[in-house]
LOMI-478265 format. One record per residue (C-alpha): x, y, z; residue number from 1; residue in one letter. Coordinates in nm, 4 decimals. Example, Ala and Ser with C-alpha at 12.3 -4.5 7.8 and 13.67 -1.06 7.14 Angstrom:
+----------+----------+----------+-----+---------+
!     east !    north !       up ! num ! residuo !
+----------+----------+----------+-----+---------+
!   1.2300 !  -0.4500 !   0.7800 !   1 !       a !
!   1.3670 !  -0.1060 !   0.7140 !   2 !       s !
+----------+----------+----------+-----+---------+
***
This chain:
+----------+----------+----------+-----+---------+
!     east !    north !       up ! num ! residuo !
+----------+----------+----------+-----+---------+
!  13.9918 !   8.1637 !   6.2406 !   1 !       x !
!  13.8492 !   8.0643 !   6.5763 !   2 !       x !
!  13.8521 !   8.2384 !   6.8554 !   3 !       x !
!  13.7995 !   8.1792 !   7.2276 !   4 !       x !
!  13.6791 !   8.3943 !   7.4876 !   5 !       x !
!  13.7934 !   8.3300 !   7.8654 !   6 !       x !
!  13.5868 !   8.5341 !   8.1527 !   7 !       x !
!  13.8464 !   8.4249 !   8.4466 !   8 !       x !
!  13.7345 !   8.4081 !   8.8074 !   9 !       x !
!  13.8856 !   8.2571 !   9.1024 !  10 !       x !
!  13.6340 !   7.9345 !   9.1262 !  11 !       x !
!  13.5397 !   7.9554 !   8.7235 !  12 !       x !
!  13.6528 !   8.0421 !   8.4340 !  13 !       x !
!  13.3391 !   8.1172 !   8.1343 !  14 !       x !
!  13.4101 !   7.9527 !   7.8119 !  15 !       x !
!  13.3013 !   8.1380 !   7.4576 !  16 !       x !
!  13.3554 !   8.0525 !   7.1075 !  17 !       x !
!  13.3581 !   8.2596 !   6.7334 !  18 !       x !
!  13.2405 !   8.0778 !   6.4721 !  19 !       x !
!  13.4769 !   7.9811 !   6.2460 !  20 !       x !
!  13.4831 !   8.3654 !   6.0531 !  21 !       x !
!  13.5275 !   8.5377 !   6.3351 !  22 !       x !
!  13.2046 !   8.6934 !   6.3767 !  23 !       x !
!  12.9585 !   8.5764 !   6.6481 !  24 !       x !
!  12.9854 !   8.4253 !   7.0173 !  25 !       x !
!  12.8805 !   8.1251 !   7.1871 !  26 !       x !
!  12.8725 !   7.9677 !   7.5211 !  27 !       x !
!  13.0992 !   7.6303 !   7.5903 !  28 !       x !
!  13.0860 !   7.5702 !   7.8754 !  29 !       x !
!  13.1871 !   7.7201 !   8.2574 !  30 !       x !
!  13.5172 !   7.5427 !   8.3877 !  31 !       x !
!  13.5769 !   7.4774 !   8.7162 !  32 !       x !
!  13.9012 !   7.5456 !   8.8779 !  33 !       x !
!  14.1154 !   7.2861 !   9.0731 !  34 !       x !
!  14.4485 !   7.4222 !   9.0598 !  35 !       x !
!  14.7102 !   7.6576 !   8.8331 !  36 !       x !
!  14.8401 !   7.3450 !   8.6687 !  37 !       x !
!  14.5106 !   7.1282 !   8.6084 !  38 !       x !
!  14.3458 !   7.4618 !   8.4592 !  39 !       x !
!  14.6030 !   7.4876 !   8.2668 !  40 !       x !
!  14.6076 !   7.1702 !   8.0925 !  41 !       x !
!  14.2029 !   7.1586 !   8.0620 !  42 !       x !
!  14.1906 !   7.4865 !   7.9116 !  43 !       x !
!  14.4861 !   7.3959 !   7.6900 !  44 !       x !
!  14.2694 !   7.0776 !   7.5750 !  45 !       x !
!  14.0011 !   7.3021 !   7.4894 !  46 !       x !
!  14.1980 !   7.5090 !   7.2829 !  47 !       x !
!  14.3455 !   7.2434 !   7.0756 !  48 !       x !
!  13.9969 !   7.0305 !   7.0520 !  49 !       x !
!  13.8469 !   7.3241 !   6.8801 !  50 !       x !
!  14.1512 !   7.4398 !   6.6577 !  51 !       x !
!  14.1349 !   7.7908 !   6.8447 !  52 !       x !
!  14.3856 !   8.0415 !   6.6814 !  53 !       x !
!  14.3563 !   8.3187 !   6.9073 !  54 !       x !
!  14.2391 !   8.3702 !   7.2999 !  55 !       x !
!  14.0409 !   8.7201 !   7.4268 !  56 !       x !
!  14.0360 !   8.7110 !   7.7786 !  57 !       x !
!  13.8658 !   8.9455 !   8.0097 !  58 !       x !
!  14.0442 !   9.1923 !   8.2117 !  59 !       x !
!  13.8576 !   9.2663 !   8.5281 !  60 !       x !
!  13.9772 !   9.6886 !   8.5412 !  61 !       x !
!  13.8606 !   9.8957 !   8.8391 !  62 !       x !
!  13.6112 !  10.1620 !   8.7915 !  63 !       x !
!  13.9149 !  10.4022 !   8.7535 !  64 !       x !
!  14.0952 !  10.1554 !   8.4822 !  65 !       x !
!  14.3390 !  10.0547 !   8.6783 !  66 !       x !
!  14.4284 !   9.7074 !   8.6881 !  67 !       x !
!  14.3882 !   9.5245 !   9.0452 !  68 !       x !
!  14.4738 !   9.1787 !   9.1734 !  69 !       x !
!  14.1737 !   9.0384 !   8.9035 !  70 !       x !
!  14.3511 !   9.1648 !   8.6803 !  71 !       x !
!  14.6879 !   9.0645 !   8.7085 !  72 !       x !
!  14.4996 !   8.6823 !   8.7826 !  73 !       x !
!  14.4154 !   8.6932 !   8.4874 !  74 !       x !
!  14.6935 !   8.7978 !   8.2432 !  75 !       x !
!  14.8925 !   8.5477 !   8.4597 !  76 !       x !
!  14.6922 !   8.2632 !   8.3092 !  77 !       x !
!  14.6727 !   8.4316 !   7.9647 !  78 !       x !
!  14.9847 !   8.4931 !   7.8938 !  79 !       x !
!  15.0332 !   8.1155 !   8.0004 !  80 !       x !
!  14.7805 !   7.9613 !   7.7957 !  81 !       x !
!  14.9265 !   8.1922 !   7.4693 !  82 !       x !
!  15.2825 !   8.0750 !   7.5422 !  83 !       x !
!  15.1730 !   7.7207 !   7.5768 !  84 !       x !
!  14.9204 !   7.6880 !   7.2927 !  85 !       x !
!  15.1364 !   7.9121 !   7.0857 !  86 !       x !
!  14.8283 !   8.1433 !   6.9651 !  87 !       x !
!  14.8265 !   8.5388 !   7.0119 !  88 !       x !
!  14.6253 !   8.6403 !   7.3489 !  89 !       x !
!  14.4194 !   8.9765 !   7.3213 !  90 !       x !
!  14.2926 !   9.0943 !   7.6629 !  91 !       x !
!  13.9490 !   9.3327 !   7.6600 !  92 !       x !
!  13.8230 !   9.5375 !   7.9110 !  93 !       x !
!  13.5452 !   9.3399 !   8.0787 !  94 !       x !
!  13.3837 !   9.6167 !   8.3462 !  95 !       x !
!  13.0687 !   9.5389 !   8.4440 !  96 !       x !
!  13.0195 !   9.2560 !   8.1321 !  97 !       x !
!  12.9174 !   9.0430 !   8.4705 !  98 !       x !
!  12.6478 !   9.2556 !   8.5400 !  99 !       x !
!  12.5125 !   9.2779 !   8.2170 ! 100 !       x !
!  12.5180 !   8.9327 !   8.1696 ! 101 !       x !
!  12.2837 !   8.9127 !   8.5004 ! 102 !       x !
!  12.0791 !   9.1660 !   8.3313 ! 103 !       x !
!  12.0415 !   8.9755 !   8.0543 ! 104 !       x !
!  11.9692 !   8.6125 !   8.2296 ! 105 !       x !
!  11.7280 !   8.8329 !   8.4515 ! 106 !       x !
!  11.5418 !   8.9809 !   8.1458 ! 107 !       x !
!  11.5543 !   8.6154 !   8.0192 ! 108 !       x !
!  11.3329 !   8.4974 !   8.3439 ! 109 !       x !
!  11.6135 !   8.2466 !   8.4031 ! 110 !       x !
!  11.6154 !   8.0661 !   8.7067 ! 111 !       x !
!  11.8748 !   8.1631 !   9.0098 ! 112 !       x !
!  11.9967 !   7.7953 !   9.0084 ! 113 !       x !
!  12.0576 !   7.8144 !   8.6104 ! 114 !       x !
!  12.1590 !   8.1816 !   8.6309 ! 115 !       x !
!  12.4806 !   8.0650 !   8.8515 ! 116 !       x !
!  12.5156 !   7.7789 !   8.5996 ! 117 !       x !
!  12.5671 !   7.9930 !   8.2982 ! 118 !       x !
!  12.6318 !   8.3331 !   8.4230 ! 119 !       x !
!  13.0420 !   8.2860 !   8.3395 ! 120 !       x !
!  12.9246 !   8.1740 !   8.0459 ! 121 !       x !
!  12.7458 !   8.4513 !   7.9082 ! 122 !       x !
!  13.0292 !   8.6890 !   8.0300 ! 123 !       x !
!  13.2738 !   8.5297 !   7.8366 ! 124 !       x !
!  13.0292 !   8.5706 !   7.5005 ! 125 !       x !
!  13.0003 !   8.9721 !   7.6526 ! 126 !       x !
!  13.3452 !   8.9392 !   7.5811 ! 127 !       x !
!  13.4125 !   8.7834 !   7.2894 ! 128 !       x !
!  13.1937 !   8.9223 !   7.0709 ! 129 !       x !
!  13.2774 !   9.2776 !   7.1830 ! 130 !       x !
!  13.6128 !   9.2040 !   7.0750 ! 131 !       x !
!  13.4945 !   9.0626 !   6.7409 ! 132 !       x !
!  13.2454 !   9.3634 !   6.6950 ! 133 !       x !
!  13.5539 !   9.5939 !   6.7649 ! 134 !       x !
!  13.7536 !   9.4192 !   6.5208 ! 135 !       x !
!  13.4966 !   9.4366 !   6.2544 ! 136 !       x !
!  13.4501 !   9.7997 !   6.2757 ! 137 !       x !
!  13.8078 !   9.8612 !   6.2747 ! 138 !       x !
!  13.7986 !   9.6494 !   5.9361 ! 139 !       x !
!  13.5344 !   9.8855 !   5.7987 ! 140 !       x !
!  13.7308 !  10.1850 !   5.8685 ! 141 !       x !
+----------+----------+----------+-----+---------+
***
């Protein structure tokens, strides 16, 4: 079981993948955008390179939970990539995993040229392995 975590933006998208049982994050890679149809095919290459069997994406929620244009960006390419690559698509709440992951580079006395680098990145790990953590306790339960 691998899975692979998607923090979606409009110029980005942060790349993150489980290890193979499901139980820790890692940073890919950031992917730039060019277009609905290119992203679609790059991300779908990176699916099927690295055998992923299930997608967590982010979903960018107001304050208030509702879900805004982000949001709906978001699932739009989700539900695409699922359909394509044929692999179940989870979506988790991703408020304010952006600003933790800022934290975090800050704390880490990373520079401002690599924090922009990486910082989808490292949301897209915020994500993932909440997910898996979630999963894991609901497997203990």
């Amino acid at each position: 079981m691998r899975l692979m975590g998607l923090d979606v933006g409009t110029k980005t998208v942060g790349v993150a993948l489980s290890d193979e049982l499901g139980i820790t994050a890692q940073a890919l890679m950031t992917y730039r955008r060019t277009g609905a149809k290119a992203d679609l095919q790059g991300l779908l290459g990176l699916i099927a390179e690295h055998g992923v069997t299930a997608l967590v994406v982010g979903l960018p929620l107001h304050m208030n939970g509702e879900e805004g244009e982000r949001a709906v960006a978001a699932r739009k390419l989700g539900d695409a990539l699922g359909e394509q690559a044929n692999v179940p698509v989870h979506y988790w709440d991703e408020r304010l995993t952006t600003v933790a992951a800022q934290r975090a580079l800050l704390e880490g006395d990373v520079s401002r040229a690599k924090r922009k680098e990486v910082i989808d990145q490292v949301a897209a790990v915020l994500i993932l392995q909440g997910y898996l953590q979630s999963q894991a306790k609901e497997d203990d339960e």
